[in-house]
N, C-alpha and C positions, 0 to 999 in steps of 0.2 A: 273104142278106138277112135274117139274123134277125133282130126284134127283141126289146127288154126293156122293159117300164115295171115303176120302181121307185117306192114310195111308202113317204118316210120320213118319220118324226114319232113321236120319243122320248118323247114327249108323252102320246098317243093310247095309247088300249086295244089297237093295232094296229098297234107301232112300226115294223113292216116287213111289206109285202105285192111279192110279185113275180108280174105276169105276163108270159110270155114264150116264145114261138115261136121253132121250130126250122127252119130249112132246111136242106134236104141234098140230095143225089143219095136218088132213092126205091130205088134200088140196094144202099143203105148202111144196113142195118139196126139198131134198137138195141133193147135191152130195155128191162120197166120196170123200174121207181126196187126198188130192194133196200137191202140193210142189211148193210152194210161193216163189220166193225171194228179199229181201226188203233191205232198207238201209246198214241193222248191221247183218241182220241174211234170214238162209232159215227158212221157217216155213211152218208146216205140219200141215192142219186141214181139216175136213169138209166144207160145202158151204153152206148156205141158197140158195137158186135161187131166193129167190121174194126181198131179201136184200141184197145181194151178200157178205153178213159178215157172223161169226162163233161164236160157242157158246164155242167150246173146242179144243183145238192145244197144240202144244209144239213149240219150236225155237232150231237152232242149237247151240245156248250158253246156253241149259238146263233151258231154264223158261220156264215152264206150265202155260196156262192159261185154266177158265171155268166162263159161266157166266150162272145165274140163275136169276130171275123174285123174284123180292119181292112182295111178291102178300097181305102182313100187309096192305099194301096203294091202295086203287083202281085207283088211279093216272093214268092219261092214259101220254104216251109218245110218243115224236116223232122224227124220226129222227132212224138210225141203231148204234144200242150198237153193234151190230155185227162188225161191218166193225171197230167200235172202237177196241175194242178184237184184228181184223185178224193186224190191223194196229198198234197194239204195240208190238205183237209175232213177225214180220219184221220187228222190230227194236229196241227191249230190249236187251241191251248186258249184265246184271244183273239184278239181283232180284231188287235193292234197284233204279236201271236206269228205270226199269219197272211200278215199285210203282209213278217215276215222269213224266212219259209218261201218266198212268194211270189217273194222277190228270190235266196234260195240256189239254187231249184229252178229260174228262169223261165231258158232257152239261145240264149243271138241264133239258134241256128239254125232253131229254131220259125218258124211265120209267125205276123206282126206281130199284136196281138190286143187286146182292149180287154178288162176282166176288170172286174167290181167285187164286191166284201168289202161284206159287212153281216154286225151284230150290231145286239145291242137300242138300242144307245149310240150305233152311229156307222155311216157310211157312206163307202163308199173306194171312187175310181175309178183303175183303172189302165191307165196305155196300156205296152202290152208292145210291146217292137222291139228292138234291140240293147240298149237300156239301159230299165229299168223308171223312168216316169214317174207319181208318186203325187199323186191331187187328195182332198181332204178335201172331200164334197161337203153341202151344206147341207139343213136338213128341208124337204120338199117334193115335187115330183114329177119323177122325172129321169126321159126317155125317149133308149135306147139304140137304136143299128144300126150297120152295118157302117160305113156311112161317117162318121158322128160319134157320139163317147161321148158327147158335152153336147147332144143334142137341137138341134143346128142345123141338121142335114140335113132334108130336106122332109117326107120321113114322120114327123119327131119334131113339126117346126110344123102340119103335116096332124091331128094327134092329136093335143096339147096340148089343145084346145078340147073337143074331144070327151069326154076323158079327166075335164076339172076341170069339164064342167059338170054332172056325176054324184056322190056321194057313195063316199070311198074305198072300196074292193071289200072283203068277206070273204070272198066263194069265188070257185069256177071259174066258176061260171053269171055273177056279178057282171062278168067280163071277157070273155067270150065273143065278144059283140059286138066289141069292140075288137081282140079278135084275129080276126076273121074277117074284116075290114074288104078289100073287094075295088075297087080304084079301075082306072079304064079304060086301055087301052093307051098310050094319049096322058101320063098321070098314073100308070104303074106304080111308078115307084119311092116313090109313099106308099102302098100296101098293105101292108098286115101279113099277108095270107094269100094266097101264092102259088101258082101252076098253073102253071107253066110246061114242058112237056116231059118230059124227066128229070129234073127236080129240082121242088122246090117245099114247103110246109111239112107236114115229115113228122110232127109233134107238137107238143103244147102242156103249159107248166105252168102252176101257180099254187102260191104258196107264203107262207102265210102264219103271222109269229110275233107269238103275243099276249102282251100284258104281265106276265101271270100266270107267266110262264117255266116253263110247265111241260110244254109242248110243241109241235113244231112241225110243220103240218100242209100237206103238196103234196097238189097232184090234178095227175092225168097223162093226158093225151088222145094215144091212141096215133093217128095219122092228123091231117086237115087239122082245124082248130077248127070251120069253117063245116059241118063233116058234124053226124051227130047221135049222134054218138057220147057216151054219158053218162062223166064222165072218171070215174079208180079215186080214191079218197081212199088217202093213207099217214099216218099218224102216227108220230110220233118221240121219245118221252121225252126233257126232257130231262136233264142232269145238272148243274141250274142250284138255287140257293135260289129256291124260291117266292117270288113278289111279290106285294102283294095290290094 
């Protein structure tokens, strides 16, 4: 039940802000966000340890990436979408370089997944299954889960309101709230921070790139968002022409 809120506006001093919760089995451990470096780029993400792949990163030519479970399909899959992810953020040198990396790398045998690509310019949502499905998504507020990438599922309309009647986020504290959001058994499936058992949300990010392109900056919350855990900041250079 992960989810994502993405806020884009090429516009804005703050063209791209992500925040976005993890679920997992608490069994399943990962590390924090490190510094990768690969063919075309450094890249800064978290770790699965039992996959040695990532669910969410940036690169130093300013593409984001985040991958999420389409869970419409009970499909099982095999094989690490992670390592796909950690492996195109080390070597996208643009958004539209990343979208073809995305389709040489992504293997029907994976389970089904919903991904989206950002840069300063643009935003891409992908639905991964046998055949890779590309949306060119508009500036605004997109909110992501397992069971719909375009914010139709109940926790995207549960949050919407919530989310836009605030002022877009610059940090982790900015979205806290929203990721700790705890709704009743009756109304589970619109939480964004889960308890449940063995599993539930084992981490939190925030990632956000300013216009000035000169670097890009996550906080990582090792544990659930609602504890009080103060998240790490990372920063990133990038290897972008300044903008003013």
């Amino acid at each position: 039940m992960c989810t994502a809120l993405v806020w884009f506006d090429p516009k804005s001093d703050i063209p791209v802000c992500v925040a976005f919760n993890r679920d997992e089995l608490y069994s399943r451990l990962e590390n924090t966000p490190q510094l990768y470096s690969g063919a075309a780029a450094r890249a800064l993400y978290p770790v699965d340890t039992a996959s040695a792949g990532t669910w969410f990163g940036v690169n130093s030519n300013g593409i984001a990436g985040m991958l999420l479970n389409d869970n419409r399909t009970s499909r099982a899959g095999k094989g690490s979408r992670g390592i796909w992810l950690a492996n195109l953020l080390k070597n996208a040198v643009s958004l539209e370089n990343a979208y073809s990396l995305a389709l040489s790398g992504w293997q029907s045998r994976f389970r089904p997944s919903w991904a989206v690509l950002a840069s300063f310019e643009r935003l891409v949502l992908l639905r991964l299954n046998s055949k890779v499905a590309k949306y060119e998504l508009p500036p605004g507020l997109h909110i992501l889960c397992d069971s719909s990438g375009f914010g139709l599922a109940k926790r995207g309309g549960w949050l919407r309101p919530k989310a836009t009647s605030r002022p877009p986020p610059r940090c982790f504290d900015d979205v806290r709230e929203l990721l700790s959001e705890h709704a009743s058994c009756a109304r589970r499936y619109y939480t964004t921070c889960c308890h449940a058992g063995i599993s539930g949300t084992v981490s939190a990010q925030f990632l956000k790139l300013s216009r000035d392109k000169r670097e890009a900056r996550l906080w990582y919350v090792s544990g659930s968002p609602c504890s009080s855990t103060e998240p790490q900041e990372f920063i990133l250079p990038l290897d972008l022409p300044a903008s003013s």
